[in-house]
N, CA, C and O atoms as a CHARMM CRD file, in Angstrom:
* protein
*
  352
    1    1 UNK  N    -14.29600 -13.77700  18.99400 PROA 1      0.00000
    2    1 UNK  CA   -14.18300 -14.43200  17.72700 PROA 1      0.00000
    3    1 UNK  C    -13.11600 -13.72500  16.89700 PROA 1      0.00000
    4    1 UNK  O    -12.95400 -12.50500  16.86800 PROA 1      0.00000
    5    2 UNK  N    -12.17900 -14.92500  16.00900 PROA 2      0.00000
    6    2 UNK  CA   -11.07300 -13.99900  15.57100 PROA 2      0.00000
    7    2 UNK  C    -11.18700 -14.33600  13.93800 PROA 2      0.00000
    8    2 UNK  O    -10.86600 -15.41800  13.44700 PROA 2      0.00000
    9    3 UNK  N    -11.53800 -13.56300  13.43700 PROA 3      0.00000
   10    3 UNK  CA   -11.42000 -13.94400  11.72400 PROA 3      0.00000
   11    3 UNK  C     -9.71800 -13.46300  10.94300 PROA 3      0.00000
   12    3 UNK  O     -9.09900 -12.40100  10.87600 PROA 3      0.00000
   13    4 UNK  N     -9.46600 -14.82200  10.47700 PROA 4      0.00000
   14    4 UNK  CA    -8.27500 -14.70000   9.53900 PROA 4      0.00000
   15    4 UNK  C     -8.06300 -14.27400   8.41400 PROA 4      0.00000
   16    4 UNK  O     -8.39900 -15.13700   7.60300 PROA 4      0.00000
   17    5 UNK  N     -7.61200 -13.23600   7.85000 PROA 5      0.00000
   18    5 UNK  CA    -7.28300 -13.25500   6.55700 PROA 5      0.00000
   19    5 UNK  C     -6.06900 -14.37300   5.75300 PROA 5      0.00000
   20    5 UNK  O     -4.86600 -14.48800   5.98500 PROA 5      0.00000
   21    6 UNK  N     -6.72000 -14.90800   5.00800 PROA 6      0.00000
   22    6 UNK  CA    -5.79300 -15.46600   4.33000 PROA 6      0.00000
   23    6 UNK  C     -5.15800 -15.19000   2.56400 PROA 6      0.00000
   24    6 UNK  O     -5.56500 -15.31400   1.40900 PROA 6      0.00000
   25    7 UNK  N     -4.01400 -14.78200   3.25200 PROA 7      0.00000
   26    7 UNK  CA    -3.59700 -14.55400   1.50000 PROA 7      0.00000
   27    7 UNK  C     -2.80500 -15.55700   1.09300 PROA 7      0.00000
   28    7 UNK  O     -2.27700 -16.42300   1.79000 PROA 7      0.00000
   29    8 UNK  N     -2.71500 -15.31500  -0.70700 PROA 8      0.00000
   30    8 UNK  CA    -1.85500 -16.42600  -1.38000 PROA 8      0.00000
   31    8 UNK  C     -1.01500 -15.88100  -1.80000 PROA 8      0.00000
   32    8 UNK  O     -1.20100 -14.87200  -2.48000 PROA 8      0.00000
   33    9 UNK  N      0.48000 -16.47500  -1.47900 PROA 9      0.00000
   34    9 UNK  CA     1.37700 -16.33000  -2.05500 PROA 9      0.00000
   35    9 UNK  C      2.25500 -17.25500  -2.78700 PROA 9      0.00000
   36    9 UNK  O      2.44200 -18.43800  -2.50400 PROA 9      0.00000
   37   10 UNK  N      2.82200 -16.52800  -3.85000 PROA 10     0.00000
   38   10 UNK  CA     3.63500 -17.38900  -4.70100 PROA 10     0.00000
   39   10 UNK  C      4.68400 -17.99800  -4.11100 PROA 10     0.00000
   40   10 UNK  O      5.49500 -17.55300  -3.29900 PROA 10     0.00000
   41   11 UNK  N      4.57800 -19.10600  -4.62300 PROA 11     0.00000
   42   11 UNK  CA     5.95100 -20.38000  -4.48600 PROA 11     0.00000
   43   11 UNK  C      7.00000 -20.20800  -5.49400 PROA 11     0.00000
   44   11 UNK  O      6.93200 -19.70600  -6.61600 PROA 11     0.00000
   45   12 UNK  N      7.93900 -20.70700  -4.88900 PROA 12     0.00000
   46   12 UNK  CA     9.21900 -20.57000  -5.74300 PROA 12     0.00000
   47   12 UNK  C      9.47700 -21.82200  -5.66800 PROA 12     0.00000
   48   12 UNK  O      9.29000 -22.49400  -4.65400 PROA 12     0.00000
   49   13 UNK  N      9.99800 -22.31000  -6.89700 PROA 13     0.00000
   50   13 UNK  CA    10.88900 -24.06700  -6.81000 PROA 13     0.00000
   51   13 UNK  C     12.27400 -23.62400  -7.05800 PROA 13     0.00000
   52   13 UNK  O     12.57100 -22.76100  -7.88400 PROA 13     0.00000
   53   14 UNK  N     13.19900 -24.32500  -6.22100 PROA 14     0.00000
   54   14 UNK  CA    14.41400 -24.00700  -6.15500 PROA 14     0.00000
   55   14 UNK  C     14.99400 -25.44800  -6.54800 PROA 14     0.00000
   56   14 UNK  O     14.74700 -26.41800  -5.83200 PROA 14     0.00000
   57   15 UNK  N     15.82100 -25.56900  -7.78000 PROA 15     0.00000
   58   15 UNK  CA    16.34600 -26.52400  -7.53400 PROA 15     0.00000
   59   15 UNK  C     18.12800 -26.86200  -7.47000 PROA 15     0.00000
   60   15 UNK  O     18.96200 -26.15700  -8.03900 PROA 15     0.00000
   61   16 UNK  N     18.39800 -27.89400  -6.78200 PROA 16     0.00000
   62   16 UNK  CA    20.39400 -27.98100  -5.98400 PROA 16     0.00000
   63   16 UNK  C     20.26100 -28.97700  -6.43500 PROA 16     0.00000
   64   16 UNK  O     19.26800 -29.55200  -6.88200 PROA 16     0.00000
   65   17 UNK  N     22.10900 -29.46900  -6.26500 PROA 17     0.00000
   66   17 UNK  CA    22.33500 -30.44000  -6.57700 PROA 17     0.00000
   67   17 UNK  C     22.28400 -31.40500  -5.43100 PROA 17     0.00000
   68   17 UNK  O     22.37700 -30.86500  -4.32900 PROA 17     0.00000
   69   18 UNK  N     22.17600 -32.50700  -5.43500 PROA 18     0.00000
   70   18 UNK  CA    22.08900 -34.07200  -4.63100 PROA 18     0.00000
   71   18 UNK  C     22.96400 -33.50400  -3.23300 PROA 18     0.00000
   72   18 UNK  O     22.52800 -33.34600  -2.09200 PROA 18     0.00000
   73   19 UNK  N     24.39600 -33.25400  -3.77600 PROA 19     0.00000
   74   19 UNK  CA    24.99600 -32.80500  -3.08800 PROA 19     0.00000
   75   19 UNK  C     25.16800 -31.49900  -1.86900 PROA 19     0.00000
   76   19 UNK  O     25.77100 -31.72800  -0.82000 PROA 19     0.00000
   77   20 UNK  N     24.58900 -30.19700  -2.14900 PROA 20     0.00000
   78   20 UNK  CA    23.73000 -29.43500  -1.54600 PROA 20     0.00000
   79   20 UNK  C     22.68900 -30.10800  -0.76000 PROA 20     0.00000
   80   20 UNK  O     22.85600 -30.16300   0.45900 PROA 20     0.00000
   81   21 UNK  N     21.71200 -30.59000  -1.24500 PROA 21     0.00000
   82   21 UNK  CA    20.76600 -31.16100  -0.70400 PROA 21     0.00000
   83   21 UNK  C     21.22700 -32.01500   0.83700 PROA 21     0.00000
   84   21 UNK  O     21.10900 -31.85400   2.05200 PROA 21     0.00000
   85   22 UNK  N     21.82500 -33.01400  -0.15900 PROA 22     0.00000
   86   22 UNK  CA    22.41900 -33.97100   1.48600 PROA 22     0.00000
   87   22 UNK  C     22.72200 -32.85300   2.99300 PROA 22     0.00000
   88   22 UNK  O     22.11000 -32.70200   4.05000 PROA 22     0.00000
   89   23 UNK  N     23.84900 -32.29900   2.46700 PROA 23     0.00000
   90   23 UNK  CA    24.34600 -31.38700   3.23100 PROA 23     0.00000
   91   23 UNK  C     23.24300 -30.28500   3.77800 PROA 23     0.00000
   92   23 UNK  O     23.42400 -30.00000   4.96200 PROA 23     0.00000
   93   24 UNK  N     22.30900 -29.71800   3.24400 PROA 24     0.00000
   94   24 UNK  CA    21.22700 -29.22100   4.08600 PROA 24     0.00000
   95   24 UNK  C     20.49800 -29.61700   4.82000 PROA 24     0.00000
   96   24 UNK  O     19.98500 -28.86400   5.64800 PROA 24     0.00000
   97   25 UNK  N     20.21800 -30.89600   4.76200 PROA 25     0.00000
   98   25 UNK  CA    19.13700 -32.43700   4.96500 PROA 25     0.00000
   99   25 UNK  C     20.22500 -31.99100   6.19200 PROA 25     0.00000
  100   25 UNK  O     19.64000 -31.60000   7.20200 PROA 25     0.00000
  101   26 UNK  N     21.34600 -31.98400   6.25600 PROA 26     0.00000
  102   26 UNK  CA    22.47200 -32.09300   7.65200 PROA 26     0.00000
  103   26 UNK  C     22.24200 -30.92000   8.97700 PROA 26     0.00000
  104   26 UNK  O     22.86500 -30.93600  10.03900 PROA 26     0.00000
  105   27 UNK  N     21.18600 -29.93900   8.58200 PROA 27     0.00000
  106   27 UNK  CA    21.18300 -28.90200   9.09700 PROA 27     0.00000
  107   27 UNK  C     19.74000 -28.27100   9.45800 PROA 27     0.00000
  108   27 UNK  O     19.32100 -27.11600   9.39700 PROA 27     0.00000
  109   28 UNK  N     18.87200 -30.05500  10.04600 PROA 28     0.00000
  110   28 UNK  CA    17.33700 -29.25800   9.67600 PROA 28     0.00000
  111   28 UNK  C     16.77900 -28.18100  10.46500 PROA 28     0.00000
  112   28 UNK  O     15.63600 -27.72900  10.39100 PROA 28     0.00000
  113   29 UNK  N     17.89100 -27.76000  11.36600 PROA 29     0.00000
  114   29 UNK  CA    17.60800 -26.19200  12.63100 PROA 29     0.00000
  115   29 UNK  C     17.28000 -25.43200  11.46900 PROA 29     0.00000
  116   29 UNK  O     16.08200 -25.26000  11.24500 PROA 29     0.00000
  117   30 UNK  N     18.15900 -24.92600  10.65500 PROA 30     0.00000
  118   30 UNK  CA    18.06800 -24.05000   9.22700 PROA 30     0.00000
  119   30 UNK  C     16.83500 -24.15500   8.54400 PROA 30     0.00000
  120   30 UNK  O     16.43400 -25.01400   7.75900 PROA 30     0.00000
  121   31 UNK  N     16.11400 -22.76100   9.13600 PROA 31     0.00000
  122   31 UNK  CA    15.03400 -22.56400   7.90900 PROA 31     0.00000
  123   31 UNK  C     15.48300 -22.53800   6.45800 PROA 31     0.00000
  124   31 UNK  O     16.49300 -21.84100   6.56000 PROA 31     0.00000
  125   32 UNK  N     15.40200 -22.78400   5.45100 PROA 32     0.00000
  126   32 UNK  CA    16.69300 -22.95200   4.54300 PROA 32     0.00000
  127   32 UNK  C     15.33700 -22.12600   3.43600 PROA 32     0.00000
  128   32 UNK  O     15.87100 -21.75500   2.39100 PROA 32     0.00000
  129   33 UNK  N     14.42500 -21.93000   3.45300 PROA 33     0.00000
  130   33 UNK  CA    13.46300 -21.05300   2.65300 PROA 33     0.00000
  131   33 UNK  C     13.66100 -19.52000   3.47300 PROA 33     0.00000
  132   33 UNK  O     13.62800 -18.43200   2.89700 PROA 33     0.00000
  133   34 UNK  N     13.80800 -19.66200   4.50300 PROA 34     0.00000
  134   34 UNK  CA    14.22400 -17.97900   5.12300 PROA 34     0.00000
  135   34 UNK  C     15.16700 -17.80500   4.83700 PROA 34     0.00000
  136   34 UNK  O     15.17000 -16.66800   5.31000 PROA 34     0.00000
  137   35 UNK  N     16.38200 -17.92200   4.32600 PROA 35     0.00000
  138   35 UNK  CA    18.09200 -18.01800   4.11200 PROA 35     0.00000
  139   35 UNK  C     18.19500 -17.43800   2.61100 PROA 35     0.00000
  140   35 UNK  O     18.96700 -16.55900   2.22800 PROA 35     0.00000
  141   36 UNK  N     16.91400 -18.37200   1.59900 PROA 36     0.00000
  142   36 UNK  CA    16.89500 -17.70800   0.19400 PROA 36     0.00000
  143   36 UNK  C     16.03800 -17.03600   0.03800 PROA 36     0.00000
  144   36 UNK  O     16.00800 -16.35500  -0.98700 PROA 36     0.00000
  145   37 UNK  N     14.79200 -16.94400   1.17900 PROA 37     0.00000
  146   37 UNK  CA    14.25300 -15.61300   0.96600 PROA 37     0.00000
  147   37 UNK  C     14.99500 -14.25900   1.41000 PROA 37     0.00000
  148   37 UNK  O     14.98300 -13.21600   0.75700 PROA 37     0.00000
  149   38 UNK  N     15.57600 -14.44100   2.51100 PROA 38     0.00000
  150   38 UNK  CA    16.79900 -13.16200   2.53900 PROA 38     0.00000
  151   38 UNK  C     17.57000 -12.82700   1.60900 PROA 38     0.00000
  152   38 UNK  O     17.80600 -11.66700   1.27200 PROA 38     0.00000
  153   39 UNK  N     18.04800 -13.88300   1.09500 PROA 39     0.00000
  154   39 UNK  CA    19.52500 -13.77900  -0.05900 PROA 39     0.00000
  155   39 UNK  C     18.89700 -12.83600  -1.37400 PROA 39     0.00000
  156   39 UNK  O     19.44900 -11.90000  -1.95200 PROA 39     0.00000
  157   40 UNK  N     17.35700 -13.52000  -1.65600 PROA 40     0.00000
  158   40 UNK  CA    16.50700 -12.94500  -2.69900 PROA 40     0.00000
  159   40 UNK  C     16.39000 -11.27400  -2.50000 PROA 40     0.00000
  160   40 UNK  O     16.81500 -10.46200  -3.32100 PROA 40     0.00000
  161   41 UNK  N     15.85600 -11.00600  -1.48800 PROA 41     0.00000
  162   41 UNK  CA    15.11300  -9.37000  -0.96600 PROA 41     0.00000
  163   41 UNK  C     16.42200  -8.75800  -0.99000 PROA 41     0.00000
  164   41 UNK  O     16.35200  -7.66800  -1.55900 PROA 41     0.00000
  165   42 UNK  N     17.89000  -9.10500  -0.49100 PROA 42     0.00000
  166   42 UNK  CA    18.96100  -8.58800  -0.93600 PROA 42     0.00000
  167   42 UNK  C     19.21800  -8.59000  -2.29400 PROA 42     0.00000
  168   42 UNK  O     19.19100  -7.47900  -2.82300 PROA 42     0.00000
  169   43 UNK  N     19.37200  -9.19500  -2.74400 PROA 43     0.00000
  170   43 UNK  CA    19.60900  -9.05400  -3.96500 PROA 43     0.00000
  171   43 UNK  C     18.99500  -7.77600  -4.96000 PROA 43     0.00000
  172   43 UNK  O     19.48400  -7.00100  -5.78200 PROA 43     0.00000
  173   44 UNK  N     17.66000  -8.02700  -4.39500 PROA 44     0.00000
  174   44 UNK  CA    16.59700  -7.53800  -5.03000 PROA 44     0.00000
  175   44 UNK  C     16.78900  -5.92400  -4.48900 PROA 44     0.00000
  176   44 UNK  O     16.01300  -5.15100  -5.05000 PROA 44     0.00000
  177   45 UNK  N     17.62700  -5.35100  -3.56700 PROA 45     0.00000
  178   45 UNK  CA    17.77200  -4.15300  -2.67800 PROA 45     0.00000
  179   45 UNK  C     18.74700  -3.72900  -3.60700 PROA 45     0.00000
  180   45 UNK  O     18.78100  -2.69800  -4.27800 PROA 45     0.00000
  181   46 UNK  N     19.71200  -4.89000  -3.53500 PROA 46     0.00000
  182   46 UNK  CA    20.93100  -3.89300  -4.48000 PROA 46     0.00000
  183   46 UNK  C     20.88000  -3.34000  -6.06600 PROA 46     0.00000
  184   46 UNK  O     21.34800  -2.41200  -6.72600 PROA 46     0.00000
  185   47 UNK  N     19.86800  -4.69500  -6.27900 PROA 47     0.00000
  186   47 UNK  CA    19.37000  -3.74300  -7.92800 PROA 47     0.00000
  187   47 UNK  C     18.97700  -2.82300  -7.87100 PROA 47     0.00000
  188   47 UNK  O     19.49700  -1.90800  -8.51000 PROA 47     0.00000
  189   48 UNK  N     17.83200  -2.60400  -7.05300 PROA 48     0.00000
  190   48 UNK  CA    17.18800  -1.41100  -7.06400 PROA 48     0.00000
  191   48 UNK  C     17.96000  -0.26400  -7.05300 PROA 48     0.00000
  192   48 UNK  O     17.84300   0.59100  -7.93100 PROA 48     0.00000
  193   49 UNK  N     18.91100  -0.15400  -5.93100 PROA 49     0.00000
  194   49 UNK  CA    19.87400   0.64400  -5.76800 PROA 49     0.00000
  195   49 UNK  C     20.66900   1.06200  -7.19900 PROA 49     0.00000
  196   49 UNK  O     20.81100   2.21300  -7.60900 PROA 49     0.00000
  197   50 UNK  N     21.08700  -0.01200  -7.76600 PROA 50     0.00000
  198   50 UNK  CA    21.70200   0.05800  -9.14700 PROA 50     0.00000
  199   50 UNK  C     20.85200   0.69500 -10.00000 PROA 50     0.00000
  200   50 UNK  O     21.44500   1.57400 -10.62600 PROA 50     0.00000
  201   51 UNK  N     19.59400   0.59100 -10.29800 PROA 51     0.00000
  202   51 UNK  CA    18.62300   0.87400 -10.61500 PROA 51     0.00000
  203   51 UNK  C     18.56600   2.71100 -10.98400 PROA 51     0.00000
  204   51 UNK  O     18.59200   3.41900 -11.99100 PROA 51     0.00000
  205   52 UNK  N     18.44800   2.95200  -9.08800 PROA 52     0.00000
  206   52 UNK  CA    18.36900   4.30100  -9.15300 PROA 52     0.00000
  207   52 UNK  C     19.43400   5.24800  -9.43300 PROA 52     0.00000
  208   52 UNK  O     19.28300   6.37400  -9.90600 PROA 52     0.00000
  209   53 UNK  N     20.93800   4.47900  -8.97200 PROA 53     0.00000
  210   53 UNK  CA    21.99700   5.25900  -9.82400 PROA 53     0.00000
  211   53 UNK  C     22.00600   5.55200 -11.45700 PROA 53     0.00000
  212   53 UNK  O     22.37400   6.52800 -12.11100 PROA 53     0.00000
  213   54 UNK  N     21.43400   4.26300 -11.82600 PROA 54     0.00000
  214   54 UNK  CA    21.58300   4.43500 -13.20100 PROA 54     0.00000
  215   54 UNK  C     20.54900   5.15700 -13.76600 PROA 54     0.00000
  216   54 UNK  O     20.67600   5.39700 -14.96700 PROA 54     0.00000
  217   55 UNK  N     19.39600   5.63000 -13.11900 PROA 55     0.00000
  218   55 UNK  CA    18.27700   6.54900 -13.42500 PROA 55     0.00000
  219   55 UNK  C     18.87700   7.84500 -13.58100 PROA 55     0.00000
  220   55 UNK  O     18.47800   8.72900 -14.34000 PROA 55     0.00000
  221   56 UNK  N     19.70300   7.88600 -12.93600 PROA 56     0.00000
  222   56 UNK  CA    20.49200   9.61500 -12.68700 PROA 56     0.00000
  223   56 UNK  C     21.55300   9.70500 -13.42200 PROA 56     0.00000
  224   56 UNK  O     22.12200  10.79300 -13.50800 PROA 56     0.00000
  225   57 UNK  N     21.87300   8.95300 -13.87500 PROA 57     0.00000
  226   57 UNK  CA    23.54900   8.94400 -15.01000 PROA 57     0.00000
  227   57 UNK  C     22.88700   9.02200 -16.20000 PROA 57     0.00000
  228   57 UNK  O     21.80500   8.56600 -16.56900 PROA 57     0.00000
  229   58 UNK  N     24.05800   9.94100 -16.94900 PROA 58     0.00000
  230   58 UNK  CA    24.40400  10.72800 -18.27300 PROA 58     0.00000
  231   58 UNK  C     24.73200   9.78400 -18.89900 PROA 58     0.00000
  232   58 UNK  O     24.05500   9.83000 -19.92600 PROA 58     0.00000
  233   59 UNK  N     25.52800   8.71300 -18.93200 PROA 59     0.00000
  234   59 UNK  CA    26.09100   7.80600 -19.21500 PROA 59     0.00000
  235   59 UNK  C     25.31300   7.09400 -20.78100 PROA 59     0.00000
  236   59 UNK  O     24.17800   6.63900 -20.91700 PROA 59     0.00000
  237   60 UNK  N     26.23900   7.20600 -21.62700 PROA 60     0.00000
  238   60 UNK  CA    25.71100   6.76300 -22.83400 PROA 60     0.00000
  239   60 UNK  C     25.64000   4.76900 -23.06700 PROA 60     0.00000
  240   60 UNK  O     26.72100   4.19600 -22.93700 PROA 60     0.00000
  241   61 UNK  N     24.98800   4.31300 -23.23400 PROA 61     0.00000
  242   61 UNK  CA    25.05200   2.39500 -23.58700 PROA 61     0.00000
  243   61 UNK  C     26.25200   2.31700 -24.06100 PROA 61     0.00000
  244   61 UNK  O     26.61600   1.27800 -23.50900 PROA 61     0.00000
  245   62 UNK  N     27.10600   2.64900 -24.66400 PROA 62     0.00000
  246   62 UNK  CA    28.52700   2.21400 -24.64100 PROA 62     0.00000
  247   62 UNK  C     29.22700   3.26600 -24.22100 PROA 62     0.00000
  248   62 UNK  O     30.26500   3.46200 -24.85200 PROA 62     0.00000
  249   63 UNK  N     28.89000   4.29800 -23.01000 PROA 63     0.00000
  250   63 UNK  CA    29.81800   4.55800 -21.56000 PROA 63     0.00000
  251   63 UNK  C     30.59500   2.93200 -21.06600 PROA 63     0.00000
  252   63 UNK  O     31.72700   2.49200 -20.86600 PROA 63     0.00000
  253   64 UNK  N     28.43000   2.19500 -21.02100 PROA 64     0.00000
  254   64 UNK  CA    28.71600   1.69400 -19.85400 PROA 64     0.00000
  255   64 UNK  C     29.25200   0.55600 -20.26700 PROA 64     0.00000
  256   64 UNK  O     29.54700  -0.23800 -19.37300 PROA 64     0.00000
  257   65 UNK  N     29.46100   0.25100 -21.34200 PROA 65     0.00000
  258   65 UNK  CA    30.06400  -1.27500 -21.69800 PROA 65     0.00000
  259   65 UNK  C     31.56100  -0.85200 -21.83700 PROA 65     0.00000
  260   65 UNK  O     32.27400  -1.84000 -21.66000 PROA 65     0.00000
  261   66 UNK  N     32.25600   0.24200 -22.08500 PROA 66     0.00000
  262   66 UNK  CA    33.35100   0.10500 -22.14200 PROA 66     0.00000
  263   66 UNK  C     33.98200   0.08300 -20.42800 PROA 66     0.00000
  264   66 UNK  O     34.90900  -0.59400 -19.98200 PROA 66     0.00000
  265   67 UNK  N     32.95200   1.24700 -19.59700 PROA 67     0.00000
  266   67 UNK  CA    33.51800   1.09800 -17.95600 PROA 67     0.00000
  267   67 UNK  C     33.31300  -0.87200 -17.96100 PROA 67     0.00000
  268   67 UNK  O     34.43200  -1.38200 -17.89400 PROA 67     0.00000
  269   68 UNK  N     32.51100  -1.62500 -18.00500 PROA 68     0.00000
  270   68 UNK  CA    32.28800  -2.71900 -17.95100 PROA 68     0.00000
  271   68 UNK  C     33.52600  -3.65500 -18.15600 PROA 68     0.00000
  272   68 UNK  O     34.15300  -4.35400 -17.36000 PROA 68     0.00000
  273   69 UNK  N     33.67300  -3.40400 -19.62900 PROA 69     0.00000
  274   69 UNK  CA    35.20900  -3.93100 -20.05300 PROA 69     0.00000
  275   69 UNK  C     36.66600  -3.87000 -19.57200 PROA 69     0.00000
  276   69 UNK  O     37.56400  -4.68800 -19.77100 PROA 69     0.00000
  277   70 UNK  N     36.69700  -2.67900 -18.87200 PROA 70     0.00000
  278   70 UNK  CA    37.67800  -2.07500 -18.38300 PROA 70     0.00000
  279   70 UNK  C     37.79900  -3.15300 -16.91300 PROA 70     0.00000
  280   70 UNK  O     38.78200  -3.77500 -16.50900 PROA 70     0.00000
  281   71 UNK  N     36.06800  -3.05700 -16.20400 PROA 71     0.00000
  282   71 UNK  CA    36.61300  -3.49600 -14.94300 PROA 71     0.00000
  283   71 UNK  C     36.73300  -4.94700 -14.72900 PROA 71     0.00000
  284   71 UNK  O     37.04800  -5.40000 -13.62900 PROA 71     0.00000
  285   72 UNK  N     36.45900  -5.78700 -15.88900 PROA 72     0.00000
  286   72 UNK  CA    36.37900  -6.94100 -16.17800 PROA 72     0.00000
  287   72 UNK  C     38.11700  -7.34700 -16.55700 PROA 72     0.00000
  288   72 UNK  O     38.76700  -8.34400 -16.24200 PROA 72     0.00000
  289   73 UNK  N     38.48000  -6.21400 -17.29300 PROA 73     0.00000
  290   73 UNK  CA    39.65700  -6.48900 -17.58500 PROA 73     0.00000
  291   73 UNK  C     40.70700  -6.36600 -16.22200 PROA 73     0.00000
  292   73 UNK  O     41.74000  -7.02000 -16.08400 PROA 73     0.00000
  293   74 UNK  N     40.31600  -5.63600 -15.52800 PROA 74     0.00000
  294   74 UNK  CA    41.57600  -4.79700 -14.19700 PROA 74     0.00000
  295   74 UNK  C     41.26600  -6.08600 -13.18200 PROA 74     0.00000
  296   74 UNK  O     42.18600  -6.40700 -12.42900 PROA 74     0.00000
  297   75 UNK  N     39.93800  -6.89100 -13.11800 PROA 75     0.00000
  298   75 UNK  CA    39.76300  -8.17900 -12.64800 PROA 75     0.00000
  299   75 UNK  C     40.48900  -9.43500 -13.09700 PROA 75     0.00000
  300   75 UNK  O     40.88700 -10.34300 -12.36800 PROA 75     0.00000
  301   76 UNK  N     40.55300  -9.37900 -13.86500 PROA 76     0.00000
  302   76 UNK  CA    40.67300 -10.36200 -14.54800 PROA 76     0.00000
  303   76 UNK  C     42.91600 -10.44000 -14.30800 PROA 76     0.00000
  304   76 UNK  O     43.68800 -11.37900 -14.10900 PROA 76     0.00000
  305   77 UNK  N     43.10800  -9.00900 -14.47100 PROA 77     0.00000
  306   77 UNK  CA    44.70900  -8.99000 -14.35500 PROA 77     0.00000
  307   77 UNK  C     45.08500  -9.47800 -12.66600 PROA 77     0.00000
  308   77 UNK  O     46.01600 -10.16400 -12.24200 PROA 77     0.00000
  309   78 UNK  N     43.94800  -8.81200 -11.94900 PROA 78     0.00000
  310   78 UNK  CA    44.72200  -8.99500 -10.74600 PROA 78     0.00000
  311   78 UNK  C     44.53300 -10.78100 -10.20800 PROA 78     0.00000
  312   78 UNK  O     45.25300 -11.39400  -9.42000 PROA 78     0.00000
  313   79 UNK  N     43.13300 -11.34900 -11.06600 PROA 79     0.00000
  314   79 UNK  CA    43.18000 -12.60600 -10.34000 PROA 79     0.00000
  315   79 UNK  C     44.96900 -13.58700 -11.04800 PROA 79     0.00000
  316   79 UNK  O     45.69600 -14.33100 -10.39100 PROA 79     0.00000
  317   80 UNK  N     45.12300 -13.17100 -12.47600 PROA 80     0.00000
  318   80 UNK  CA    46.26700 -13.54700 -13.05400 PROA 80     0.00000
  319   80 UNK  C     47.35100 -13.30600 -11.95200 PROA 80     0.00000
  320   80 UNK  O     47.98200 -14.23500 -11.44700 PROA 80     0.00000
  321   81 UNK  N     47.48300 -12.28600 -11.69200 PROA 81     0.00000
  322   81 UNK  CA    48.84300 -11.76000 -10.56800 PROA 81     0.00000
  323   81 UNK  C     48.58400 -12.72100  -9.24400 PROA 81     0.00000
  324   81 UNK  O     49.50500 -13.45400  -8.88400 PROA 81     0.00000
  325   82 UNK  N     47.59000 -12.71800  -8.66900 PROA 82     0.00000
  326   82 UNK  CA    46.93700 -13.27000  -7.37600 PROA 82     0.00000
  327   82 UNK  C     47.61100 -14.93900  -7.43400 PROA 82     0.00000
  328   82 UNK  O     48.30000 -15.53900  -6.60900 PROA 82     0.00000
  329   83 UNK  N     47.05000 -15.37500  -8.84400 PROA 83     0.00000
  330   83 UNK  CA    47.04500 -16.55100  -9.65800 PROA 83     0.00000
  331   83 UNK  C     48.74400 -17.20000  -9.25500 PROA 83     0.00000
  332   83 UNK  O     49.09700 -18.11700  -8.51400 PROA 83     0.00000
  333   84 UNK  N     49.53800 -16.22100 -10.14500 PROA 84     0.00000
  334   84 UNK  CA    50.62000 -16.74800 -10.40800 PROA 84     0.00000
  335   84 UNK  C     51.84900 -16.29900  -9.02000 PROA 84     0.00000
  336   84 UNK  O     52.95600 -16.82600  -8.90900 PROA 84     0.00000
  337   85 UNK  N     51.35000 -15.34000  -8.18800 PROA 85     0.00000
  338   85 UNK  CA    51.84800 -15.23000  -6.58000 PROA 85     0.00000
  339   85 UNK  C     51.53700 -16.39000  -5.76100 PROA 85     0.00000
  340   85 UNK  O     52.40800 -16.61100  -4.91900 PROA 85     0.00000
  341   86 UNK  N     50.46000 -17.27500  -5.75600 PROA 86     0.00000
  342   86 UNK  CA    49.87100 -18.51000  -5.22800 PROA 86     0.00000
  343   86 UNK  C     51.14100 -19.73200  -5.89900 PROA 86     0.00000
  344   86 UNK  O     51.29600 -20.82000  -5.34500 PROA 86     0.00000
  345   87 UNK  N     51.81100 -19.39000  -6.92200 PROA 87     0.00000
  346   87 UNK  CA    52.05400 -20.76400  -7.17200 PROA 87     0.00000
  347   87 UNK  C     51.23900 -21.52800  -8.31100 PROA 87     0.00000
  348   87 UNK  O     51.61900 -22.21300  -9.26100 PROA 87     0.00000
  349   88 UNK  N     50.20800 -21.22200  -7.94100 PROA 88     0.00000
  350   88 UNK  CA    49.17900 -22.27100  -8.98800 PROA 88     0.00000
  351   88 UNK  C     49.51400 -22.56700 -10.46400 PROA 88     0.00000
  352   88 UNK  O     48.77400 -23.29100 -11.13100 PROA 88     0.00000
């Protein structure tokens, strides 16, 4: 005799557009709830990670908004350069 435990777990509602949708509907091999449960637990790895760096930094609340600004800005130049090397 084999007794089951059964636990409950939470649901997530995900919602896409029409367009997504169709195109997954195209692919029903694809567990497509294992794909965003991976994408999720990653996600969720690298915060943590972020997490614990930032547990250990000296770093004052506007350290980190000016490093922020800075790398937003050095982004932002190279997609311009990238931008205007393309032609576009």
């Amino acid at each position: 005799m084999w007794a089951h435990i059964i636990r409950s777990v939470p649901n997530v509602t995900l919602v896409v557009s029409e367009d997504l949708h169709r195109k997954m509907r195209a692919h029903p091999e694809v567990k497509w709830s294992e794909v965003v449960r991976r994408a999720i637990a990653q996600r969720i790895q690298d915060l943590e990670r972020m997490d614990a760096l930032a547990r250990k930094s000296h770093l004052a609340s506007a350290d980190v908004d000016e490093i922020g600004h800075l790398v937003k800005e050095g982004l932002r130049r190279r997609y311009e350069r990238a931008r205007k090397g393309s032609g576009a």
